[in-house]
PAZA-960315 format. One record per residue (C-alpha): residue in three letters; chain; x, y, z negated. Coordinates in nm, 4 decimals, always signed. Example, Ala and Ser with C-alpha at 12.3 -4.5 7.8 and 13.67 -1.06 7.14 Angstrom:
BEGIN
- type; mol; u; v; w
- ALA; A; +1.2300; -0.4500; -0.7800;
- SER; A; +1.3670; -0.1060; -0.7140;
***
This chain:
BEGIN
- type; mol; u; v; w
- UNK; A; -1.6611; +0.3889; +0.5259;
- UNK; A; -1.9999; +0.2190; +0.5533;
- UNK; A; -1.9668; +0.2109; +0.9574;
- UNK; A; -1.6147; +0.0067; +0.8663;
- UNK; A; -1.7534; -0.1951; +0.6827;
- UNK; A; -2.0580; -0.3336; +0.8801;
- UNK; A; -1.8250; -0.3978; +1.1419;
- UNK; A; -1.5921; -0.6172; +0.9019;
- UNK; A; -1.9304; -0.7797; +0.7770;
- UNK; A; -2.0289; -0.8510; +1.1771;
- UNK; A; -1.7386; -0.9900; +1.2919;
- UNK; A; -1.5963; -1.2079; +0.9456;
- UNK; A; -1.9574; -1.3415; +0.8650;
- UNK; A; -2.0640; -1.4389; +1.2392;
- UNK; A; -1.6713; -1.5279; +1.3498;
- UNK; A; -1.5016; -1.6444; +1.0288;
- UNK; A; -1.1633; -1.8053; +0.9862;
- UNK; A; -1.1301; -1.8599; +1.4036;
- UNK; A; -1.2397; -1.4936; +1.4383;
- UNK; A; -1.1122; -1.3105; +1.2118;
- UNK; A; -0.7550; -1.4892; +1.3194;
- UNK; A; -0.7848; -1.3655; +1.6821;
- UNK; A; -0.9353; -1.0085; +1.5836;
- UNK; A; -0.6333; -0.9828; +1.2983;
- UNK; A; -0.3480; -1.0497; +1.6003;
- UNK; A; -0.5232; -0.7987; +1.7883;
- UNK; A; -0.5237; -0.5650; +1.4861;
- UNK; A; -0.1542; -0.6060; +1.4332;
- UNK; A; -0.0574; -0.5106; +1.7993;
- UNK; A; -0.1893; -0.1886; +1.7545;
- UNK; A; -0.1062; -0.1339; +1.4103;
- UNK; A; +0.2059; -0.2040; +1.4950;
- UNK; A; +0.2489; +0.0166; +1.8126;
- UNK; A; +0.0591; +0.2807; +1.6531;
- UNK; A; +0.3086; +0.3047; +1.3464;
- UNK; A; +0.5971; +0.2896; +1.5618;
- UNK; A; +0.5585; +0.4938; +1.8837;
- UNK; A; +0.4841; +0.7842; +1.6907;
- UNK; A; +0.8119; +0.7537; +1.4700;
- UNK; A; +1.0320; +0.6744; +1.8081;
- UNK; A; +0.8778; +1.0495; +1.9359;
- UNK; A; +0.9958; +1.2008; +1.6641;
- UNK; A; +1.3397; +1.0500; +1.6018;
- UNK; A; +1.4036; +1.1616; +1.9450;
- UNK; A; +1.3029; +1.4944; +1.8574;
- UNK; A; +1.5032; +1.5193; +1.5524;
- UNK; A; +1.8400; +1.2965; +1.6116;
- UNK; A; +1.8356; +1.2302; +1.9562;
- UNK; A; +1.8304; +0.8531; +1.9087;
- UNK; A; +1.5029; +0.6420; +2.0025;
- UNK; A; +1.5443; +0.3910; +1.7911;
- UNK; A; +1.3798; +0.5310; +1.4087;
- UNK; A; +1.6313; +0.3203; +1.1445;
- UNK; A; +1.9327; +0.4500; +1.3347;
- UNK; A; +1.8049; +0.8302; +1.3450;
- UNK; A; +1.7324; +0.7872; +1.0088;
- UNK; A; +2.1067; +0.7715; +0.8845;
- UNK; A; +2.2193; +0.9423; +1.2157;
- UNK; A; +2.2993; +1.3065; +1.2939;
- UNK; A; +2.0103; +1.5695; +1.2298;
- UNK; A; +2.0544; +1.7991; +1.6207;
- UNK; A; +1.6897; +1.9510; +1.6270;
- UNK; A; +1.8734; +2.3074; +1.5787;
- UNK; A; +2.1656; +2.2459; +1.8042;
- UNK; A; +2.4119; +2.1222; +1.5901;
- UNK; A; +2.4861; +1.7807; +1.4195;
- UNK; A; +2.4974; +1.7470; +1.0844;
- UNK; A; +2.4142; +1.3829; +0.9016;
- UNK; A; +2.0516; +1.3402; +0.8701;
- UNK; A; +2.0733; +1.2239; +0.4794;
- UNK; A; +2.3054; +1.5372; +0.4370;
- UNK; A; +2.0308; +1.7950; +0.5918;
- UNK; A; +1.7770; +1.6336; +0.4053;
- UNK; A; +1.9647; +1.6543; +0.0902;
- UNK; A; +2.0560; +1.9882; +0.1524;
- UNK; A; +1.6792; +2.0936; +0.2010;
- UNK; A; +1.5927; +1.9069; -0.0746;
- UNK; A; +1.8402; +2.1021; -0.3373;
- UNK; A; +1.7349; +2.4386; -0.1929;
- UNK; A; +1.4427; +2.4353; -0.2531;
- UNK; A; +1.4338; +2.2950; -0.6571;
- UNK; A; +1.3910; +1.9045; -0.5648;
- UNK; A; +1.6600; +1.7069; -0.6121;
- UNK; A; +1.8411; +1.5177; -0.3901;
- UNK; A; +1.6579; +1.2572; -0.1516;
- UNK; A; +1.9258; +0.9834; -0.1905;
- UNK; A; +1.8743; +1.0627; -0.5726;
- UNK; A; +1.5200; +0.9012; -0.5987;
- UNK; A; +1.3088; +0.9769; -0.8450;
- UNK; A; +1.2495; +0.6633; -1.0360;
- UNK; A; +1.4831; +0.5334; -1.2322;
- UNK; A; +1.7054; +0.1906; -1.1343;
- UNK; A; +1.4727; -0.0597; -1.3871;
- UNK; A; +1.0988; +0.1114; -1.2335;
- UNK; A; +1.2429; +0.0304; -0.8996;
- UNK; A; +1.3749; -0.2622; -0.8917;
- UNK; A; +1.0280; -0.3838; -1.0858;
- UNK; A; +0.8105; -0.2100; -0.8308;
- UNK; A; +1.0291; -0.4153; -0.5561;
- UNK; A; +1.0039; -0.7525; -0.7476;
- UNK; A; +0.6235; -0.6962; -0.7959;
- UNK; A; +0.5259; -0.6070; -0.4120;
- UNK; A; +0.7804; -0.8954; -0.2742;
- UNK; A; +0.6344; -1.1133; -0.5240;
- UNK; A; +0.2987; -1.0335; -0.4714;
- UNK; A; +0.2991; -1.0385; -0.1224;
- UNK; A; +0.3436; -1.4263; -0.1737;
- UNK; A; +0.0645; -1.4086; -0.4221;
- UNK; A; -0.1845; -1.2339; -0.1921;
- UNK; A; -0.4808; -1.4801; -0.1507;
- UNK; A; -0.5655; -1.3376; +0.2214;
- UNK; A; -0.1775; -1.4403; +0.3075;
- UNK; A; -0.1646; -1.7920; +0.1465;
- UNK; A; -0.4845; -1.8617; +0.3675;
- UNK; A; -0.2984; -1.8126; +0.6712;
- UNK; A; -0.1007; -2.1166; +0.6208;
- UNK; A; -0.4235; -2.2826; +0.5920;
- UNK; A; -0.5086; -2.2272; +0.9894;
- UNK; A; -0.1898; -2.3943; +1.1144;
- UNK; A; -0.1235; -2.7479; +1.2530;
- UNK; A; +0.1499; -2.9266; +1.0440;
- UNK; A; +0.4752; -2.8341; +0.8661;
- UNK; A; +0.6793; -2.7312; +1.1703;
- UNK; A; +0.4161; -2.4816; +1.2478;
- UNK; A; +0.3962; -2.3174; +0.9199;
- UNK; A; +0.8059; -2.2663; +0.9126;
- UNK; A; +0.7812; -2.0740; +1.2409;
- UNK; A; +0.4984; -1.9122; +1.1523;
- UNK; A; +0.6856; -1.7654; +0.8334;
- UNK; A; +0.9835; -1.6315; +0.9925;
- UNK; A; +0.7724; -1.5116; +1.2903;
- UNK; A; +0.5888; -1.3126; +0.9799;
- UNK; A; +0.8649; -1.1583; +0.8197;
- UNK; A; +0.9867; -1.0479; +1.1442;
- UNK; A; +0.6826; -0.8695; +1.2129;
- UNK; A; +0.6342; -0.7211; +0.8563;
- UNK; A; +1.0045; -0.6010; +0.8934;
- UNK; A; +0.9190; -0.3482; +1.2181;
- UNK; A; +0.6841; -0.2233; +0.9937;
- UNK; A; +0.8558; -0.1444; +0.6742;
- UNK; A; +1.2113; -0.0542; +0.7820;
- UNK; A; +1.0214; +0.2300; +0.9664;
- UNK; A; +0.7983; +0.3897; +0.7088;
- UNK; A; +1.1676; +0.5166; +0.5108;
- UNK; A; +1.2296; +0.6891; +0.8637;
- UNK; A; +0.9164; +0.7925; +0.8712;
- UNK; A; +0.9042; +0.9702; +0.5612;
- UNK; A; +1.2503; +1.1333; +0.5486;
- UNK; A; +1.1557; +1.2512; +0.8954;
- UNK; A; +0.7917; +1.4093; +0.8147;
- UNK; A; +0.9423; +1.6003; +0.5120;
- UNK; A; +1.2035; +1.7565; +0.7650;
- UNK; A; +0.9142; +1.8161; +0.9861;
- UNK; A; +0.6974; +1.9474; +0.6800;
- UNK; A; +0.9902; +2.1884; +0.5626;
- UNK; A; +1.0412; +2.3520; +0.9113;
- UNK; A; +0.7475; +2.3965; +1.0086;
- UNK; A; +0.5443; +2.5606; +0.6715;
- UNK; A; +0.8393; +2.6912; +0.4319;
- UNK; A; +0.9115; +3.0505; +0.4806;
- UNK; A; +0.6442; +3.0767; +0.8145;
- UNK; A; +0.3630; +3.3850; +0.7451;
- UNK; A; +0.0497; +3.1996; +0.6998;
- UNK; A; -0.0951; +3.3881; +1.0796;
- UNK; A; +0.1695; +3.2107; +1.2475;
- UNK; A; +0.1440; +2.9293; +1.0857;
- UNK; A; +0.0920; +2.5517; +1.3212;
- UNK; A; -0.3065; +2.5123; +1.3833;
- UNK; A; -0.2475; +2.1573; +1.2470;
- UNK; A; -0.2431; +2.3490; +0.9063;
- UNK; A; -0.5023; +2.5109; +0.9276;
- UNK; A; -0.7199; +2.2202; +1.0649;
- UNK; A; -0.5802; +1.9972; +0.7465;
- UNK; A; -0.6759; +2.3208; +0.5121;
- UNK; A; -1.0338; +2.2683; +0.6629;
- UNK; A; -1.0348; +1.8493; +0.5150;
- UNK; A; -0.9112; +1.9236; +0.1883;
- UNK; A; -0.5995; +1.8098; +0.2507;
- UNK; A; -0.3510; +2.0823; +0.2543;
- UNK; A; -0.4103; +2.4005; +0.0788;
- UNK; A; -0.2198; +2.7359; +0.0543;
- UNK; A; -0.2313; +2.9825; -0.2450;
- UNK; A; -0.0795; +3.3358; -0.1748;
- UNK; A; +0.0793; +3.4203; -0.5651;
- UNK; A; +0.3284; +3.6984; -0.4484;
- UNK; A; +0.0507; +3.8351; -0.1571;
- UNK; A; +0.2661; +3.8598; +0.0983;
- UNK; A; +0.1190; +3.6465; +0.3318;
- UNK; A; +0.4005; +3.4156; +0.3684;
- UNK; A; +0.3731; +3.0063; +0.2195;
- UNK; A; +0.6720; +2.9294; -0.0053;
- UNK; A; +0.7421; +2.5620; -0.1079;
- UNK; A; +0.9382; +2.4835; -0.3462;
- UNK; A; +0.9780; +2.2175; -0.6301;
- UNK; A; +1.0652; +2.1892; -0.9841;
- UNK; A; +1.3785; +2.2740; -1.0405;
- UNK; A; +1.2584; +2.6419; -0.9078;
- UNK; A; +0.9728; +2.6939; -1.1782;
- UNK; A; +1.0565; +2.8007; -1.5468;
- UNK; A; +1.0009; +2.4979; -1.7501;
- UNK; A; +1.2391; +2.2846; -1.4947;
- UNK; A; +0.9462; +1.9872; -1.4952;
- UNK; A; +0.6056; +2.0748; -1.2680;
- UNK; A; +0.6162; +2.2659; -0.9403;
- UNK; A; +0.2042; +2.2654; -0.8553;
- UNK; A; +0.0797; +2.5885; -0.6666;
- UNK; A; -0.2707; +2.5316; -0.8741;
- UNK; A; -0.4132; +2.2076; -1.0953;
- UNK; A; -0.5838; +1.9612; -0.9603;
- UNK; A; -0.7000; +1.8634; -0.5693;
- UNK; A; -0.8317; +2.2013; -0.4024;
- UNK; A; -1.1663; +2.3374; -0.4734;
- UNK; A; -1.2504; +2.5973; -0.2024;
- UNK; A; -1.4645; +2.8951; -0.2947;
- UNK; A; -1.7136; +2.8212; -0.0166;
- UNK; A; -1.6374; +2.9798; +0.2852;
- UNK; A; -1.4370; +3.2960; +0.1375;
- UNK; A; -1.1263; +3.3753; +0.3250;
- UNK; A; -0.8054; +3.5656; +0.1971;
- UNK; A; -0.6459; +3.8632; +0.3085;
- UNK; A; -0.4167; +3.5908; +0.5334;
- UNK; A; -0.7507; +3.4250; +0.6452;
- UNK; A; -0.6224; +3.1210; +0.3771;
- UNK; A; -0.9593; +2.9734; +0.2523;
- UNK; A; -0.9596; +3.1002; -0.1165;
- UNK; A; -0.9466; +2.8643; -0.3905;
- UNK; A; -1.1601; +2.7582; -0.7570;
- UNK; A; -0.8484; +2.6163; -0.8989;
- UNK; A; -0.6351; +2.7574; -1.1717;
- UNK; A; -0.3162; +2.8957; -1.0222;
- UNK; A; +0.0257; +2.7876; -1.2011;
- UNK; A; +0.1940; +3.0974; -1.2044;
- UNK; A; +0.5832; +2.9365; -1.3467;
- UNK; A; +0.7139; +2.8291; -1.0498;
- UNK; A; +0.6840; +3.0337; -0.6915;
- UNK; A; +0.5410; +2.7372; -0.4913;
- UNK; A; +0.2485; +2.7868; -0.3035;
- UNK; A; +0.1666; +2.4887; -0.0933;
- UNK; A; -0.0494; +2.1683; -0.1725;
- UNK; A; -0.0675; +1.8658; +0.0255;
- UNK; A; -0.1687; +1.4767; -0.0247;
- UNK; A; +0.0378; +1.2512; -0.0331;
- UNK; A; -0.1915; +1.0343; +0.2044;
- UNK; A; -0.2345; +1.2564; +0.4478;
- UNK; A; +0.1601; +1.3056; +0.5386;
- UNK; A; +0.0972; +0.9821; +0.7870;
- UNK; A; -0.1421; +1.1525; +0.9525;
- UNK; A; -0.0021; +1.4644; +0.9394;
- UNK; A; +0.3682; +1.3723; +1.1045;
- UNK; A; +0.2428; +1.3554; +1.4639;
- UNK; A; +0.1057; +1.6646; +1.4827;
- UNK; A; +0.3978; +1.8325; +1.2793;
- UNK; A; +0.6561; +1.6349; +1.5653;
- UNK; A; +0.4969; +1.7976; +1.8594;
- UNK; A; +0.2994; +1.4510; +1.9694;
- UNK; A; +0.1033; +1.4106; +2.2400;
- UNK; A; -0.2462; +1.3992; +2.1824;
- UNK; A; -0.3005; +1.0212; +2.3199;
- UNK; A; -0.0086; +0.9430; +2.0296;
- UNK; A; -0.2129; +1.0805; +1.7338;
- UNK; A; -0.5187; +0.8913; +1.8897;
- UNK; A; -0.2956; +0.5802; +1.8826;
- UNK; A; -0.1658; +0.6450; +1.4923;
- UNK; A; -0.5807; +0.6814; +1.4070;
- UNK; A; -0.5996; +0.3568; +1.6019;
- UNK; A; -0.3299; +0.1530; +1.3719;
- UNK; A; -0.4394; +0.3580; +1.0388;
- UNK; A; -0.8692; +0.1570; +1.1385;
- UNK; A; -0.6967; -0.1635; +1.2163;
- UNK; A; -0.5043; -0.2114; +0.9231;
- UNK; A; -0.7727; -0.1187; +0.7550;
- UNK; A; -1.0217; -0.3965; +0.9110;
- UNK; A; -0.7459; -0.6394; +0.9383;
- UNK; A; -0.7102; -0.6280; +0.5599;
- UNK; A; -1.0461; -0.6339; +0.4404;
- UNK; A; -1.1532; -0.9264; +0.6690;
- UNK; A; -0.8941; -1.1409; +0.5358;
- UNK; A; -0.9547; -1.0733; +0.1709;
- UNK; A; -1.3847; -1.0736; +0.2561;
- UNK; A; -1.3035; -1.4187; +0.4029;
- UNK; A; -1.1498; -1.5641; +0.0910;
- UNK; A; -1.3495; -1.3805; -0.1698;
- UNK; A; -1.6538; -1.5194; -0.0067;
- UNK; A; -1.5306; -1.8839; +0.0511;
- UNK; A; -1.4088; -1.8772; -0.3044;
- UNK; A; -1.7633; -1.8293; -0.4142;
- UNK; A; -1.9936; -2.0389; -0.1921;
- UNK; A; -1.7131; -2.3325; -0.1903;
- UNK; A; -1.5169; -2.3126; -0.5251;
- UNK; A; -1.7741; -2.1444; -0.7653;
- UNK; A; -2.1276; -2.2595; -0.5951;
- UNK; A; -2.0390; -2.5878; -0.4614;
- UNK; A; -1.8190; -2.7232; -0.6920;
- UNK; A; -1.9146; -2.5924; -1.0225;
- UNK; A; -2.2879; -2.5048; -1.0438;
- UNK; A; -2.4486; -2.7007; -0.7921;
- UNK; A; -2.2423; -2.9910; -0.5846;
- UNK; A; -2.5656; -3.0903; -0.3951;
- UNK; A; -2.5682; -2.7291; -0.1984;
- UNK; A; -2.6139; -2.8322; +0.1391;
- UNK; A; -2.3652; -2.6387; +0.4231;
- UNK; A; -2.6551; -2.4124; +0.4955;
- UNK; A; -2.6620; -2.2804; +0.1456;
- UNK; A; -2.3295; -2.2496; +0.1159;
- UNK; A; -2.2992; -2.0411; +0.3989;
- UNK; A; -2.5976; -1.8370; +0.2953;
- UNK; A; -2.4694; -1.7967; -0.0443;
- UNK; A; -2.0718; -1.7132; +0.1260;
- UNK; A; -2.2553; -1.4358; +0.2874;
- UNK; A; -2.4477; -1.3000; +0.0259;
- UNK; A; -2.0985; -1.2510; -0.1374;
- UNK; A; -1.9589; -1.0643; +0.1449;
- UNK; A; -2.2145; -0.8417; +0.1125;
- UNK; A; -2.2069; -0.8073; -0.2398;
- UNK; A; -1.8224; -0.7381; -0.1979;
- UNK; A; -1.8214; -0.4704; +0.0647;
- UNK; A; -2.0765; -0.2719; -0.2007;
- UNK; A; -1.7899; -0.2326; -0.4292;
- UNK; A; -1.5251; -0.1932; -0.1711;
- UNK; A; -1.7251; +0.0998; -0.0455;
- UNK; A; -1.7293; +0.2151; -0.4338;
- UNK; A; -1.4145; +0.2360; -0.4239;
- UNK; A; -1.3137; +0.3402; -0.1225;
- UNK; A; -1.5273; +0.6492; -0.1914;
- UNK; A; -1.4198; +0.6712; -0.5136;
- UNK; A; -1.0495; +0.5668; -0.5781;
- UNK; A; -0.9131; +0.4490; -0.8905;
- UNK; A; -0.5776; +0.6979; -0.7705;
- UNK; A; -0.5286; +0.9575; -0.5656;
- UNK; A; -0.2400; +0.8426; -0.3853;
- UNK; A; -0.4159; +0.5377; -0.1974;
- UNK; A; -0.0227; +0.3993; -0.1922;
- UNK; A; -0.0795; +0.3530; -0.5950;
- UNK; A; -0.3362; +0.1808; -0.5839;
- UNK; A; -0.2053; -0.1184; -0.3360;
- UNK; A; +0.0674; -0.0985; -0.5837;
- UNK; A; -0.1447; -0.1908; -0.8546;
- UNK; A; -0.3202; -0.4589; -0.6307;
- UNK; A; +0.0550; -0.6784; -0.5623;
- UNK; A; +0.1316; -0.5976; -0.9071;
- UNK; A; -0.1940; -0.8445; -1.0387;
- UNK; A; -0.1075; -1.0298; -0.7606;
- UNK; A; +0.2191; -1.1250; -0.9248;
- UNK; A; +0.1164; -1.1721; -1.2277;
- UNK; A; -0.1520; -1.4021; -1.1556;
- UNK; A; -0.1168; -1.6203; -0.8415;
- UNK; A; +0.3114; -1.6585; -0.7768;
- UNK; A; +0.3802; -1.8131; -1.0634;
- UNK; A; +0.1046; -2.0641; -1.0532;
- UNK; A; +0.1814; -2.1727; -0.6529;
- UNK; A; +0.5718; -2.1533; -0.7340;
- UNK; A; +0.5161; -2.3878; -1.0678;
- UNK; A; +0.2665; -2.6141; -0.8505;
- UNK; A; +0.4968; -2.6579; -0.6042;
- UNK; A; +0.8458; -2.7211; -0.7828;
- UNK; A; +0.7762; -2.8661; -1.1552;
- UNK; A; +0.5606; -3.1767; -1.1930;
- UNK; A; +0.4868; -3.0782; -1.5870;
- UNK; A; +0.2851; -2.7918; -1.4367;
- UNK; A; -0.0406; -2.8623; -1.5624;
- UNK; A; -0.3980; -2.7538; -1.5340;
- UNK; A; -0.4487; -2.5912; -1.9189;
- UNK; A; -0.0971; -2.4540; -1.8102;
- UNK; A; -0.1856; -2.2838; -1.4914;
- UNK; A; -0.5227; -2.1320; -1.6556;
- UNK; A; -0.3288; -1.9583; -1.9749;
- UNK; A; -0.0597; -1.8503; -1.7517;
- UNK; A; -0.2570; -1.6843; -1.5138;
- UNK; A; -0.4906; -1.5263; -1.8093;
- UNK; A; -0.2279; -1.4189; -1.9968;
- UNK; A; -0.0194; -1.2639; -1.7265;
- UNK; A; -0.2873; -1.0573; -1.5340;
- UNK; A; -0.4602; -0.9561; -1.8570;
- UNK; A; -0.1098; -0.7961; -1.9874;
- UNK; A; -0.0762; -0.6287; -1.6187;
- UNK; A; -0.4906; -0.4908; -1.6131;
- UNK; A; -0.4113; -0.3674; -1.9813;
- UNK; A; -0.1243; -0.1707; -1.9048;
- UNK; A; -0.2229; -0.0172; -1.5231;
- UNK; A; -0.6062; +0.0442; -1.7488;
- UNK; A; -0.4134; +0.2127; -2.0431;
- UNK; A; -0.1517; +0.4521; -1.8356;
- UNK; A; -0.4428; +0.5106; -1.5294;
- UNK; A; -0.7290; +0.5925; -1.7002;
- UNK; A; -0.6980; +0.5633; -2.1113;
- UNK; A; -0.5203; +0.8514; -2.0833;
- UNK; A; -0.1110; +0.7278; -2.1769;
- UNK; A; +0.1483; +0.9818; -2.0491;
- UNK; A; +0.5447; +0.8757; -1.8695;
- UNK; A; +0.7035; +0.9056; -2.2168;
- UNK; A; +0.5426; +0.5981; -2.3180;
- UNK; A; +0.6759; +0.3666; -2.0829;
- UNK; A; +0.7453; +0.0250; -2.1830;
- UNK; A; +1.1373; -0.0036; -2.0850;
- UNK; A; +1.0756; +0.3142; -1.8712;
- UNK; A; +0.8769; +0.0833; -1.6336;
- UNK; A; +0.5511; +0.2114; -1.4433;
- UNK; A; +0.1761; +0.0656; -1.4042;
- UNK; A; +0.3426; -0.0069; -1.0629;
- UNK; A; +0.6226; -0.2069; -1.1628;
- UNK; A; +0.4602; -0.3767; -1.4534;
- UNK; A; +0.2918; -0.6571; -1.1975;
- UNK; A; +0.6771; -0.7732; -1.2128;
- UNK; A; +0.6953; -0.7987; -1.6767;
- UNK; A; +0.3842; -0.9775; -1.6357;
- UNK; A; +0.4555; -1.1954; -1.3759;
- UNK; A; +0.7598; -1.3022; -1.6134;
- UNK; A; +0.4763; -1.3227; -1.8676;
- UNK; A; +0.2967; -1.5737; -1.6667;
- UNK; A; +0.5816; -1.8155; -1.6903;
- UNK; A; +0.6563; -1.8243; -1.9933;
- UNK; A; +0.2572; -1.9096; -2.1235;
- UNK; A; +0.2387; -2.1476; -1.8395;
- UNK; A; +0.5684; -2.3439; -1.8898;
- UNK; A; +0.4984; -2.3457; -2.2817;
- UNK; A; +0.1594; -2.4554; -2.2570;
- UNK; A; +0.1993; -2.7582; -1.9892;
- UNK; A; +0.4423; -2.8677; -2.2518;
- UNK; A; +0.2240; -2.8719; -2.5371;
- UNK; A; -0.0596; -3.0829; -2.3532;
- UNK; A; -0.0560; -3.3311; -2.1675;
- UNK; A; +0.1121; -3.4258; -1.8311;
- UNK; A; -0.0800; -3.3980; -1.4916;
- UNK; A; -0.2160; -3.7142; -1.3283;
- UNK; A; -0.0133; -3.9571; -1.1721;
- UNK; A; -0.2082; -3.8653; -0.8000;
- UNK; A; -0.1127; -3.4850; -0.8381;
- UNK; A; +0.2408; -3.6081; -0.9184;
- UNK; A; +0.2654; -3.7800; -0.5680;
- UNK; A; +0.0785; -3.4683; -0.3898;
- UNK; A; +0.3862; -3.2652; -0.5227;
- UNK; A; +0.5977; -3.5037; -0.3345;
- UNK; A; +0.4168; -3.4286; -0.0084;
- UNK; A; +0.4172; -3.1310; -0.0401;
- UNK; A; +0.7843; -3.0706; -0.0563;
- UNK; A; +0.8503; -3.4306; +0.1604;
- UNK; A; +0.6014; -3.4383; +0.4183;
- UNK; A; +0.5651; -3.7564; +0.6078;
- UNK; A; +0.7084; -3.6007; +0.8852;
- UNK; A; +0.6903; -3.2217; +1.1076;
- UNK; A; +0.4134; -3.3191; +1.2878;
- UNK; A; +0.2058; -3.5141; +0.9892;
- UNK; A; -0.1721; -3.4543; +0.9855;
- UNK; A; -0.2286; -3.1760; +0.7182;
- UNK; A; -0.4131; -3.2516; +0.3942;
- UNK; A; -0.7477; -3.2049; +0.3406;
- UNK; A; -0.7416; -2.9079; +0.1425;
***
């Protein structure tokens, strides 16, 4: 974590926008490959078909037959207490919120609207967005393959297998913390199963909690024994993050070593690739914005770089925080939470800004309060204050809210700009350029 970050501090504070540009292309390529080899290896393993999306709802021939993937799955699923994959487990409102609030508040994300910033006129910036979603679709029409195709994987390989024959991948997982094995029945064989197998129809842990080993004390199996109270209701034994089932696929799929390297590869440049973007504009925004602006508009460019520096430092302390100590254990959660505020702070300001000329300063501010102080209050409340599923507003999760409070957000804003007073006639005609330009290949404002 702290290695990661110096490097992120070296490159963004010596580099910045130019650098981190040309390092964040490079990132993507092997992000990119290193997400996507790995699934085409296993899709081929599994269906027979190279391409991930099509194996996906293709025929399942790993055991010599061919049955529909979504079918085997399904049928794996149910016999073992889950229910079915195409079922889902959220219900139609939570997903189609959580769906709203990451689409919306990928358009929010400050580290994406400063992209735009880096190109040469109008023209550029329209290619440059459908270049983008091009590229963000290769990645997220194969992480559904992905996962369908690691829980086959997971399934196969674990359920049913005596723990001394189990895959060394296991047992090297077991040794990080991330997979654990509790023998209930002693007979040295790992069971998995899910709720619907345990008595009280709702919770199918082996034990509470994330594993706690007991040292280096070994079972009769050779399992590494655990401190955790065992949940003796339901007959599953076997633990396993959530996180780790990324990692976890390419050596469950039979990879080649050089392939697992490559996944590691992608997993440290997404990683850096974020982070640099977001260092870049959390640090501008307070040397430039905050410092130069506000408190002191004298600061010369020296200061402000010193002081746009001293905030990327200050930053990467409490990334590290919190990349040590996560505010959820399923790291997926918590970028959840992050497009959620996203939403419910920055989209509806741009989208306002952009399309209604009433949109106002006092408008923009109270919106923006308003919305991400409902979402922070609700993700707080249901995260760590300690509120349970049953309380649900409308059913909807800390996940999903980013979307209710994004609707929030408009509302404030729209009422307020109409109860003060309009914005100056200058912004007015800034609008105008900004959905008229001049021309495709204008000069770009002076942001």
């Amino acid at each position: 974590m702290v290695i990661g970050a110096g490097i992120v501090f070296f490159y963004a504070g010596l580099g910045g926008m130019k650098g981190i540009t040309y390092t964040q292309v490079a990132q993507y390529c092997v992000m990119a490959f290193a997400y996507t080899i790995p699934a085409v290896f296993i899709a081929i393993a599994l269906t027979e078909n190279f391409i991930p999306q099509l194996g996906f709802i293709g025929d399942y021939k790993a055991d010599g037959g061919a049955e529909p993937f979504l079918d085997k799955l399904n049928g794996i699923n149910e016999g073992l207490g889950f229910t079915k994959y195409t079922d889902g487990s959220l219900s139609t409102i939570d997903m189609f919120c959580i769906t709203a609030a990451l689409m919306c508040g990928t358009a929010g994300l400050p580290h994406v609207i400063v992209r735009f910033f880096t190109v040469k006129n109008v023209k550029a910036v329209r290619v440059s967005a459908c270049w983008t979603l091009a590229f963000i679709a290769v990645i997220y029409l194969t992480a559904p393959a992905i996962g369908a195709f690691s829980r086959v994987n997971l399934i196969a390989k674990l359920n049913g297998t005596s723990y001394a024959e189990s895959p060394q991948w296991f047992k090297d997982f077991e040794e990080t913390g991330q997979m654990a094995w509790v023998d209930k029945n002693g007979d040295g064989v790992i069971q998995y199963s899910g709720p619907g197998k345990s008595e009280s129809k709702k919770s199918g842990k082996a034990f509470e909690g994330k594993p706690k080993f007991d040292g280096e004390k070994r079972g009769a199996s050779g399992e590494r024994l655990l401190q955790n109270q065992v949940v003796t209701n339901n007959p599953n034994e076997l633990y396993f993050g959530n996180d780790v089932m990324v990692m976890a696929n390419p050596h469950m799929g039979g990879l080649p070593k050089w392939a697992i390297a490559l996944l590691m590869a992608g997993c440290i440049a997404a990683a850096l690739s974020t982070a640099a973007g977001l260092l870049l504009v959390l640090s501008t925004s307070i040397s430039h914005d905050l410092m130069k602006k506000l408190v002191n508009p004298n600061l010369t460019d020296k200061e402000e770089v010193r002081w746009a520096r001293i905030a990327s430092f200050g930053s990467l302390l409490v990334a590290i925080y919190f990349g040590v100590n996560p505010p959820s254990e399923f790291v997926a959660k918590t970028v959840a939470f992050a497009f959620g505020l996203a939403a419910s702070s920055f989209f509806p300001t741009l989208l306002l800004g952009i399309f209604s000329k009433r949109m106002n300063r006092e408008g923009a501010i109270a919106g923006m309060v308003a919305g991400i102080g409902f979402t922070l209050a609700y993700i707080i409340y249901f995260q760590f204050g300690g509120g349970t599923k049953d309380q649900y507003w409308f059913g909807i999760s800390p996940e999903g809210i980013g979307f209710v409070g994004m609707l929030v957000n408009f509302m404030v804003s729209g009422i307020v700009s109409l109860m003060t007073k309009e914005p100056p006639q200058e912004v007015k005609d800034l609008i105008d350029h900004v959905r008229y330009p001049d021309g495709e290949d204008s000069a770009p404002i002076d942001h």
